[in-house]
N, C-alpha and C positions, 0 to 999 in steps of 0.2 A: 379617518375613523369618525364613528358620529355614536354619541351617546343619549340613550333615552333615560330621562329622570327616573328616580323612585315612581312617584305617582303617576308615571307613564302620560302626563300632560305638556313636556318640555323635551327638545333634541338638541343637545350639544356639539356642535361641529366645525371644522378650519371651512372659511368661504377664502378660495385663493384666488389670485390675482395672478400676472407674471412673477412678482418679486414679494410678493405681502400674502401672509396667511392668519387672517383674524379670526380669530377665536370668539365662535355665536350660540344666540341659544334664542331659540324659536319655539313656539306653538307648535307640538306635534299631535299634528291628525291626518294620520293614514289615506282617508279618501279622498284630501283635500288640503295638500304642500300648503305652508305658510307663505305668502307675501314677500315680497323683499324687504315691505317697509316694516314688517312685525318680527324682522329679525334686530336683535338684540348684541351691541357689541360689549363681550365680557370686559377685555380689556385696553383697547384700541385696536387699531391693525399695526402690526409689525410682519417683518420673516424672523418667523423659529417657533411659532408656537403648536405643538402639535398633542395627539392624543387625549383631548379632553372624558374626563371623566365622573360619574358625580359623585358626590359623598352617600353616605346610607340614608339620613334625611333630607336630600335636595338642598342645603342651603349651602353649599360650595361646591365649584367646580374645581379637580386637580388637573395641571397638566405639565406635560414637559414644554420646557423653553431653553432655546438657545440664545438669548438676549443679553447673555452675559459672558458668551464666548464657548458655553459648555452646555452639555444636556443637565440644567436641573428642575428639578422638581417644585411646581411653581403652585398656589390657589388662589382660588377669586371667594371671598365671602357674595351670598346673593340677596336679595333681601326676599319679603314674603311674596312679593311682585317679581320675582326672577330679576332683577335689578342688580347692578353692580353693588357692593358696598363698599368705600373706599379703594386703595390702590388692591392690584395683586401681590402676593405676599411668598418670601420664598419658604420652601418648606423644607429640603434640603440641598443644598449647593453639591456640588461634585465639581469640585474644578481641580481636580490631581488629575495629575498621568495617569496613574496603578487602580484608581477605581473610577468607572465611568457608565454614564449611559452610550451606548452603541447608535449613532446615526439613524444606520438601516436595520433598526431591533428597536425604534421610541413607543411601546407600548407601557401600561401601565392599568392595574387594576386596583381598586379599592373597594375592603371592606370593612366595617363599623370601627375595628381598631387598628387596622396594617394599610399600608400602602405595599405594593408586588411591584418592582422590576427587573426585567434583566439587566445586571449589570456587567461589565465586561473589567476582569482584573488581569493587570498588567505586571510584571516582574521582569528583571532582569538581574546581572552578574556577571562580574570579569568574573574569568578563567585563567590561570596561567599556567601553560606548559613548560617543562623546561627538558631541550633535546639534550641526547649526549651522542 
């Protein structure tokens, strides 16, 4: 998935590798793809970082990461220069059984006060019969 800023001048996107999906944000112009070297790494390369998406006024990206064993919910603050600012920061953990982000469902939308995902809730329970 790839994300176009508020101000429609920035693309947020996974550039993968075989094993490594880092999470970039480039200069977006239509008639004329960015460079390799004007792509921008949000927050290093790792595997698990997926569905970037931006906030309502451009200055953080959210996205899901598996970096910590589980799909959660991760941001980058940006500075006015599309620029990392400090580390990525989590936003909410999901690391239970019974609520989760879904592997093959990592989308995720953001507006001015919510974040939107699918999550996938898990339950279980004995039963016990008893024959006569």
């Amino acid at each position: 998935p790839r994300q176009i800023s508020p101000d429609g001048r920035w693309i947020a996107f996974i550039a993968s590798s075989v094993d490594v999906h880092a999470l970039m944000i480039a200069p977006f112009r239509p008639a004329a793809p960015p460079a390799e070297k004007e792509w921008v790494a949000v927050d290093g390369p790792r595997a698990g970082d997926f569905a970037p998406h931006w906030s309502s006024d451009g200055r953080m990206i959210y996205f899901i990461s598996d970096r910590e064993g589980f799909g959660c919910i991760w941001a980058q603050r940006l500075s006015a220069e599309q620029r990392p600012v400090g580390p990525a920061f989590p936003v909410l953990h999901l690391h239970g059984a019974s609520l989760r982000t879904r592997p093959d469902q990592y989308y995720l939308s953001v507006a001015k006060d919510k974040l939107v995902i699918p999550l996938e809730e898990r339950s279980g329970g004995i039963w016990m019969l008893q024959f006569k």
